[in-house]
N, C-alpha and C positions, 0 to 999 in steps of 0.2 A: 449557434453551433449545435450540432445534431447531437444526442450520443453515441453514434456509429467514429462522427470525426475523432471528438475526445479517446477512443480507445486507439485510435492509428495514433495518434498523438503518443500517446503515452507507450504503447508498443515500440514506438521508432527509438523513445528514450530510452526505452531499457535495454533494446539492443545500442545504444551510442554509451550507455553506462558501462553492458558489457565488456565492450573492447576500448571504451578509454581507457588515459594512464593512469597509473597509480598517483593518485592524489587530486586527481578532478573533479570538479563539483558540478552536477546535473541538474536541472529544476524546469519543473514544465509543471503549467507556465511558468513564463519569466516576466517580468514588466523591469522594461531598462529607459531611463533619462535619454528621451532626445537632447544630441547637445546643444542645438540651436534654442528652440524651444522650452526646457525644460521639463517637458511633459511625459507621462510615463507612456511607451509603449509596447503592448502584447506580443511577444515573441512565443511558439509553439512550445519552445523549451531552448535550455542555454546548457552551454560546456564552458567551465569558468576551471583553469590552472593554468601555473606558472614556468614559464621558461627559464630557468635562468633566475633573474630578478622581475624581470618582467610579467605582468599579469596578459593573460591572452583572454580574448571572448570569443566563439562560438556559439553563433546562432543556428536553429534549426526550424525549419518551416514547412507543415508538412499540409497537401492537398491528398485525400481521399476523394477521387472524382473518376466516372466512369470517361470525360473525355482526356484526351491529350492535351497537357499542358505548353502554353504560347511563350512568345519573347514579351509577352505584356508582361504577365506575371513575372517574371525574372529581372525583367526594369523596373515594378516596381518593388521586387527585394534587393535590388541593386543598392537601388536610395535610401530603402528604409536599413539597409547594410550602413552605408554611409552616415544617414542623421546620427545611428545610435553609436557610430563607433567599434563597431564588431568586426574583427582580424576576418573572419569567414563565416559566408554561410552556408547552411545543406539545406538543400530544396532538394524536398522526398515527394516524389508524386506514386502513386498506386497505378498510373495510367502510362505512365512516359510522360516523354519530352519529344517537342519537335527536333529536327536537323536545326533551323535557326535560333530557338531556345537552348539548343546546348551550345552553339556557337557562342552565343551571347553571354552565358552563363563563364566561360573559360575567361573571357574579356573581364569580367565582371566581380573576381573572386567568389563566384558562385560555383559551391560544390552540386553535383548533381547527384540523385541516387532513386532506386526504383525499388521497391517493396513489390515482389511480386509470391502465391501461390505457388507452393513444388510440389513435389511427388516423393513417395519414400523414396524408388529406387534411385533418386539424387543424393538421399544422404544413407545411402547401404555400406558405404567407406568407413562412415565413423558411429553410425545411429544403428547399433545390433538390438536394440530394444525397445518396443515401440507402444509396449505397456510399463506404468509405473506404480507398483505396489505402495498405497497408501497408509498409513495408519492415521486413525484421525480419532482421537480422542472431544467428543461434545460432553457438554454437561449444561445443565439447566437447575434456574432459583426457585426453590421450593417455601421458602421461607425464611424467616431472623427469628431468633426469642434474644432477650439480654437476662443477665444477672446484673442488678446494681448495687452498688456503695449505699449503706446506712437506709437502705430498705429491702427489708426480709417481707414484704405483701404484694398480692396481685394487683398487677395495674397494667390496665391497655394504654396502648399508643395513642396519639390524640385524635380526631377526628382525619383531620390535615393529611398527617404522617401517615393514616391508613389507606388513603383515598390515593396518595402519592406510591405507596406500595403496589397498591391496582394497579395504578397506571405505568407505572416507571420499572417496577419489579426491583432488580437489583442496582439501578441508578436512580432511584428516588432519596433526594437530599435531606434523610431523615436523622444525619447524625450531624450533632454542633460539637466545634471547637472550643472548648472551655473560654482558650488566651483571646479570640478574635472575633467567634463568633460564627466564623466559616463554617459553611454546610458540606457535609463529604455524603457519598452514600455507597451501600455494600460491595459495590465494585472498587473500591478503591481500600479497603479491606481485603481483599479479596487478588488483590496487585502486591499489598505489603507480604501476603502469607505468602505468594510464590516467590519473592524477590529473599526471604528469609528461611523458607522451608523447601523450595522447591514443586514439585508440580502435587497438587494436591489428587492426583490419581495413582491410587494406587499400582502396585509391582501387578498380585494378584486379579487385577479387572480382568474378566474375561472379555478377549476381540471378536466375538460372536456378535455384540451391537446389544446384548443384554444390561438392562440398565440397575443401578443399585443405586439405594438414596442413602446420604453419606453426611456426615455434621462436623463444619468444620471447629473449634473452639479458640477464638482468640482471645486472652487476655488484656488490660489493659490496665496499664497506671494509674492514680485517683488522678483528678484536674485532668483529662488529656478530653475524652469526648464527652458527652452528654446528652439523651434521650428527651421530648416531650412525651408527658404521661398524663394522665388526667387526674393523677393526684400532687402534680407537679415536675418539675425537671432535675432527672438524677445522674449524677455519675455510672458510665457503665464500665462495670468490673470483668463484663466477658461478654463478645457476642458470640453468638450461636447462630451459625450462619447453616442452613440443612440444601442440599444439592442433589442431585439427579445427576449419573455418572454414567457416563459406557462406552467404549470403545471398539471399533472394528477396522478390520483392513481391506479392503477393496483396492481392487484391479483398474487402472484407470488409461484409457487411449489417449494418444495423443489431439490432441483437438485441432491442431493448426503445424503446416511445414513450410516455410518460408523462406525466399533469399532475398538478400536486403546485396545492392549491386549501383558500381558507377557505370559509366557508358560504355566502357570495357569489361569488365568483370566482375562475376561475383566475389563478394566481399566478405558475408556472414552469412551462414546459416542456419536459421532454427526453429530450432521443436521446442513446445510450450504445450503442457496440459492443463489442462483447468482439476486442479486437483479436491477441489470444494468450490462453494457459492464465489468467495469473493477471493480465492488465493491462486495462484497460477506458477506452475513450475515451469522454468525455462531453460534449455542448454542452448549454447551461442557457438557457433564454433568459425573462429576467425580463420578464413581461409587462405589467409596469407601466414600467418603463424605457426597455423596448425593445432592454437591453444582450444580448448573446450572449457567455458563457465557458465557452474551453475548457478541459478538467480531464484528466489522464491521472495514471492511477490503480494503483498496485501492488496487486492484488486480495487477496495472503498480505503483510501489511506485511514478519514476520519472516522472510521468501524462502524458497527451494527448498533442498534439500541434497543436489539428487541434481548428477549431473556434464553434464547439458544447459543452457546458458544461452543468455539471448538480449539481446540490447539495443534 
């Protein structure tokens, strides 16, 4: 699979998250039990809620291809409909569908739908703004110092822990858990200070993109973590965590205008901007409803590892 496919993939999903109903669960991919077989198989992505008592499944299958898609393809999402037990599926092509693939597709509890390229002046009805003011707060790891328990003298970190700071920055596993042993490292420090104090960027930051280096100080309990040092392993009483801060706001275009359509009509339309590296702002607007939602979007779900963040 290309990584051109996996983003149509994942695109189609978050417009079908969009306009499902409240209390649907989305996942792409999916891997679902053939029921003959047992065997798991790769679905593009799945829509899993309930009617009633009843659990429903929807499958979604999506082709990124510059040809038009055949009745091959649609018989074999027919069967692979069938093995796994799935109420319906959506076969999203970028290209179309033949006359006798949509024929087939109607037979076959096959939904159809087309992901095509728009134009603004299709969405001047409801899309009066075609830039989106960002504010994007980054900050970056400059260093750790500790204070420890029942030592008042200088001690560096060990060999190890140093080499792992190199390398790793703010997710190097340089701190242990007393009770277990467990290795955590300054990003997960750095998750409890916001979760308890809120965003560690200040009111006063200037959004000019001017940077300031900032220390954050967390406290801790005796017995909770513990440091390698080269005069041995101590309780720490406070880390001293020092950061690189700055804020600005930027003007950002739309990157993409799309309408997502069965063989009748348009269905959704939307604009999505890439408002940083890996996050994407999207409005949907269901054209049967008349609703608009907005989605912001982590583009790497599993995140960055390098030592630049942003919020």
């Amino acid at each position: 699979m290309t990584i051109q496919s996996r983003q149509f993939e994942k695109f189609i999903a978050r417009i079908e998250q969009a306009v499902a109903p409240s209390g649907a669960v989305i996942k792409s991919p999916d891997h679902i039990s053939d029921m003959l077989t047992g065997q798991l198989r790769e679905v593009d992505a799945s829509i899993r809620y309930k009617v009633g008592t009843c659990p429903v499944l929807i499958t979604i299958e999506c082709r990124d291809r510059k040809s038009i898609e055949d009745v091959i393809w649609i018989e074999q999402l027919a069967e692979k409909k069938r093995a796994i037990g799935a109420s319906i599926t959506i076969a999203v092509s970028s290209s179309g569908f033949t006359r006798p693939a949509v024929k087939k597709a109607s037979m076959s509890g096959i939904e159809i739908r087309t992901l095509s390229e728009s134009s603004a002046d299709r969405f001047i009805q409801w899309l009066k703004v075609h830039n989106a003011l960002v504010e994007i707060n980054e900050w970056a790891f400059l260093g750790v110092g500790f204070w420890l328990y029942d030592f008042n003298e200088t001690a560096e970190l060990i060999p190890a822990s140093l080499q792992l700071l190199r390398e790793k920055g703010p997710r190097a596993p340089i701190l242990v858990r007393n009770s277990d042993g467990r290795r955590y490292h300054i990003e997960n420090i750095l998750i409890e200070w916001q979760k308890r104090n809120g965003t560690f960027f200040p009111n006063t930051l200037p959004a000019d993109g001017t940077k300031i280096q900032h220390t954050l100080h967390q406290p801790l309990e005796p017995n909770c973590l513990h440091v390698e040092t080269t005069k041995g392993n101590f309780d720490i009483a406070v880390i001293h965590i020092s950061l690189s801060l700055s804020r600005k706001k930027v003007l950002v275009p739309f990157s993409r205008l799309t309408e997502y359509a069965d063989p009748s009509s348009a269905l959704v339309q939307t604009a999505e901007w890439n408002v940083q590296d890996k996050i994407k702002l999207s409005l949907h607007r269901n054209l049967k409803s008349g609703e608009t939602k907005v989605v912001v979007t982590p583009e790497d779900e599993a995140g960055s590892h390098g030592q630049s963040h942003s919020d």
